[in-house]
VMD Tcl script that draws the C-alpha trace (Angstrom):
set ca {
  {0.00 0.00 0.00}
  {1.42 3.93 -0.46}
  {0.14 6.67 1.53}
  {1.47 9.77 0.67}
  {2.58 12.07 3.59}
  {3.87 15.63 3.54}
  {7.07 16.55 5.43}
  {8.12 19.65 7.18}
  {10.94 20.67 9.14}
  {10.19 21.77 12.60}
  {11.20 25.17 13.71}
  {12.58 23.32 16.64}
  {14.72 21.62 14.70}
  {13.91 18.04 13.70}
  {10.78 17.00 11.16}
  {7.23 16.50 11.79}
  {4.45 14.76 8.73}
  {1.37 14.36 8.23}
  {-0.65 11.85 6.31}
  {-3.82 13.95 4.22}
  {-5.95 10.74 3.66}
  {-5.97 10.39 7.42}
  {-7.34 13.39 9.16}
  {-4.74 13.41 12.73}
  {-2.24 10.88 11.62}
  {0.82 12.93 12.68}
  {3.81 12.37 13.75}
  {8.13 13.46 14.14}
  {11.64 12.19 14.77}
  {14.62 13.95 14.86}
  {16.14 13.03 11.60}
  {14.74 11.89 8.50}
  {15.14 8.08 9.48}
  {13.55 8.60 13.04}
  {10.61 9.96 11.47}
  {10.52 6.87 8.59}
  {9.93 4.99 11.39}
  {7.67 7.14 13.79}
  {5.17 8.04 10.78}
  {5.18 4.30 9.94}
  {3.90 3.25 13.12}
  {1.41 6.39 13.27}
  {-0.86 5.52 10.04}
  {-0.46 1.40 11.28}
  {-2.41 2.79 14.30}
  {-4.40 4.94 13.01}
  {-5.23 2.30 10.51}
  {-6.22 0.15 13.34}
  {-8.28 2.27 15.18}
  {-12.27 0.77 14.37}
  {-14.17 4.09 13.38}
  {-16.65 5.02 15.25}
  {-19.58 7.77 14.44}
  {-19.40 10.53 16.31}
  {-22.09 11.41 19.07}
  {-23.83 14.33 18.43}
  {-25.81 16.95 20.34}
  {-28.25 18.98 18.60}
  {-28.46 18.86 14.97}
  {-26.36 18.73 11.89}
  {-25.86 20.62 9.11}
  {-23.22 21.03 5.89}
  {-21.55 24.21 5.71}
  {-19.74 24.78 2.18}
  {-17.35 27.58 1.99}
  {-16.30 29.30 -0.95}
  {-12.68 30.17 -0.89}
}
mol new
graphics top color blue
foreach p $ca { graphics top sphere $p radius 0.5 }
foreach p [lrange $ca 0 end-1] q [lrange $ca 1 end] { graphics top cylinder $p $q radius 0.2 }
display resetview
């Protein structure tokens, strides 16, 4: 499987990514290689996680924005 994921360097120093198919898959390392590996294990559990739909007070409605 490829998921694409967008890197940025941290103003910290180090990277951080972030997968767009997965809304909060995120995660960083250090170096390029410690991130590899972090991000890796960050969309297996977010993979893994069984969605659930959300509870909901109230009502709900679409709100489309033009931009």
């Amino acid at each position: 499987m490829k998921i694409k994921i967008i890197v940025h360097e941290a103003e910290e120093g180090g990277f951080w990514a972030e997968v767009p198919a997965i809304p909060g898959c995120v995660s960083q390392g250090e170096t390029l290689a410690e991130l590899d590996d972090n991000i890796r294990e960050a969309i297996i559990g977010c993979l893994a996680v069984d969605p659930v739909d959300p509870v909901t007070e109230g009502f709900e409605r679409t709100l489309d924005l033009a931009v």
